[in-house]
Each structure stands twice: as structure tokens, then as C-alpha cells.
C-alpha positions in Angstrom: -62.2 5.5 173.5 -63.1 1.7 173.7 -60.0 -0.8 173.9 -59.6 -4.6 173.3 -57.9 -6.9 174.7 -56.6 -9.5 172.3 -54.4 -12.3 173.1 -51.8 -13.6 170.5 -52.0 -17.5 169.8 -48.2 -18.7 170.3 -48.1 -19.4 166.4 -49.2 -16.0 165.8 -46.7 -14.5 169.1 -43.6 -16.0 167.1 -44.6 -14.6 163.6 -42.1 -12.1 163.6 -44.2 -10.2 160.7 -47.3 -10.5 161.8 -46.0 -9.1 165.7 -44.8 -6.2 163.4 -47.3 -5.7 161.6 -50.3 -5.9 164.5 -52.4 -2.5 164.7 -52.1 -2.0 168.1 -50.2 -1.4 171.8 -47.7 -3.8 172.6 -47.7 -4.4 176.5 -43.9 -5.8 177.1 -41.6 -5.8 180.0 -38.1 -4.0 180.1 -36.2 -5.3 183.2 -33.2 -3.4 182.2 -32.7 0.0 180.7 -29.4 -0.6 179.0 -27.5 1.2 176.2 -28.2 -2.0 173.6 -31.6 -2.3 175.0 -32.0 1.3 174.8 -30.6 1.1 171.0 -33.0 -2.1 169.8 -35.9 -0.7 171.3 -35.7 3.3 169.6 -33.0 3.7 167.0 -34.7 4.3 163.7 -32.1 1.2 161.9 -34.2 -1.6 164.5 -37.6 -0.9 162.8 -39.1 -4.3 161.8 -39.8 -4.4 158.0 -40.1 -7.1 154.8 -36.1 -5.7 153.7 -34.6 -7.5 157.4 -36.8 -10.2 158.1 -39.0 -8.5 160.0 -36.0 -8.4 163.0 -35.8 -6.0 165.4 -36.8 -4.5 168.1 -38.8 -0.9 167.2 -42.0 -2.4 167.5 -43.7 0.5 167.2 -41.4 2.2 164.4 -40.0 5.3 166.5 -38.0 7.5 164.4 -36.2 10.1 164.9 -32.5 11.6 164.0 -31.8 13.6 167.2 -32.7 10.4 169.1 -30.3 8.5 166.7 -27.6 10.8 167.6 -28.4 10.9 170.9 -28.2 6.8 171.1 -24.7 7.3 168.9 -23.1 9.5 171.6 -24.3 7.8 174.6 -22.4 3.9 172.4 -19.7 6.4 172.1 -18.9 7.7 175.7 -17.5 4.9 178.2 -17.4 6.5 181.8 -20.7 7.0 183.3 -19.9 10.5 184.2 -20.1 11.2 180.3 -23.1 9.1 179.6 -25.2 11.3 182.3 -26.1 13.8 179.3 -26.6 11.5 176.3 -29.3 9.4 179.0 -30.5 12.9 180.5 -31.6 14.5 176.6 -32.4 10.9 175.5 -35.3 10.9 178.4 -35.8 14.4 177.7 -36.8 14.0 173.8 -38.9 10.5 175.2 -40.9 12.3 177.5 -41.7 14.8 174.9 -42.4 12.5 172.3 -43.4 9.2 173.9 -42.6 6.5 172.2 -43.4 4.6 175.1 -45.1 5.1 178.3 -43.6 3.3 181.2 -47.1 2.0 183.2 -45.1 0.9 186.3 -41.6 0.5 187.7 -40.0 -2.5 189.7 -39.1 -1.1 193.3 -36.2 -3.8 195.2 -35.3 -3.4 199.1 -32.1 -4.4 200.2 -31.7 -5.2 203.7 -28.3 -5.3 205.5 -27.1 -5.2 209.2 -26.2 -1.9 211.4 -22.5 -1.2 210.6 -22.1 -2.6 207.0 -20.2 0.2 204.9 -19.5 0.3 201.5 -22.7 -1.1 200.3 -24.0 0.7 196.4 -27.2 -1.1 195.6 -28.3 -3.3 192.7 -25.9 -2.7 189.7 -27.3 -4.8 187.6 -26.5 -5.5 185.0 -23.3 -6.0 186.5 -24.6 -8.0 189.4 -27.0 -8.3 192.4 -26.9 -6.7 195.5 -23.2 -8.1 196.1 -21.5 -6.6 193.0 -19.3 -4.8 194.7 -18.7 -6.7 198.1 -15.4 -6.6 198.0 -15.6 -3.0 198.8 -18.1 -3.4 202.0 -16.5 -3.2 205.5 -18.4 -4.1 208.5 -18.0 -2.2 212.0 -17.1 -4.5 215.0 
């Protein structure tokens, strides 16, 4: 299989139809998996076309039912305890179906001092590192 690498002019980058309409892989960066990102990038609804302007953000036109559902329940739920299933089939029916293929994942290091408690990692998009700082302790 021979590829190509084609760069978009900036005229031709901000032509909403004509990104929609391009016959081939779009390489993009998604800093943060999110329920609405999740939901613009793969419900069936967000699928560019001439009826909405060519807005939204299924690129690549992914539909499926289940995964709308799936997307519906995991808007619907509010603690994360009950969004762990909703996210765990969602990844489940991606992986199966791939509708996109991750090529490489953002690893952060946090580094804090011997006897800092309390400390829960990057939440974003809540926050940095310090979300939750209120809730560190630090051990004389």
C-alpha cells in the first residue's frame, strides 16, 4: 500500500466542506477524552454533511446505534462509578470496530517530596496536578 502525504493550504484547512469531504486519513490530536469530545467525535448526529453546514466533528462519518446509545447512557449517568461501564463497552465496540486508531499517548510525571499525602494526579479537565490540593497533607 503506497501513502501520500498531502498538506492542506490554510484556505483549503478552514473549508469546512472540503475537510469533510477529503478522501483520506485525518491525523488530529485529542488532548482530552471527554464525554462531549467523546460525543462530537463518534455519535452518528455530528457527521459533517451539505443539510448542517458541513459542522461537526465525525470526520470520518462513524455510525453506529449501539455506540449512540452507548454515548446516551454514559450523558446520562453523573457519578464516575456509573460511567465506568458506558466508557468500558464504548472502548470495547472502538476496539472492535475502529473508528480511530490512537498512534501514541501523552505520558506526564509528577514529582512531589517524601511525605506529601493526598496527592490524585492530573484530573484534567478539572485541573492540573493541584486540583485537589486542598486535600494533600504533608508529614513533618
Amino acid at each position: 500500500m503506497v501513502t501520500e502525504h498531502v498538506v492542506l493550504s490554510q484556505p483549503q484547512a478552514n473549508d469546512r466542506r472540503y475537510r469533510s469531504t477529503f478522501p483520506a486519513l485525518n491525523s488530529a490530536g485529542w488532548p482530552i477524552a471527554t464525554v462531549a469530545s467523546i460525543e462530537g467525535r463518534f455519535r452518528s448526529t455530528n457527521c459533517p454533511s451539505e443539510q448542517n453546514g458541513w459542522t461537526g466533528q465525525n470526520y470520518g462519518c462513524y455510525t453506529n446505534p449501539a455506540a449512540d446509545q452507548m454515548i446516551d447512557r454514559l450523558k446520562a449517568v453523573i457519578d464516575p462509578e456509573d460511567q465506568r461501564r458506558p466508557y468500558q463497552e464504548l472502548a470495547r465496540l472502538q476496539t472492535e470496530e475502529l473508528p480511530f486508531l490512537p498512534l501514541f499517548f501523552n505520558i506526564n510525571l509528577t514529582v512531589f517530596r517524601q511525605g506529601i499525602t493526598g496527592v490524585k494526579g492530573d484530573a484534567r479537565p478539572e485541573g492540573g496536578v493541584t486540583w485537589n490540593i486542598a486535600e494533600w497533607d504533608i508529614d513533618w
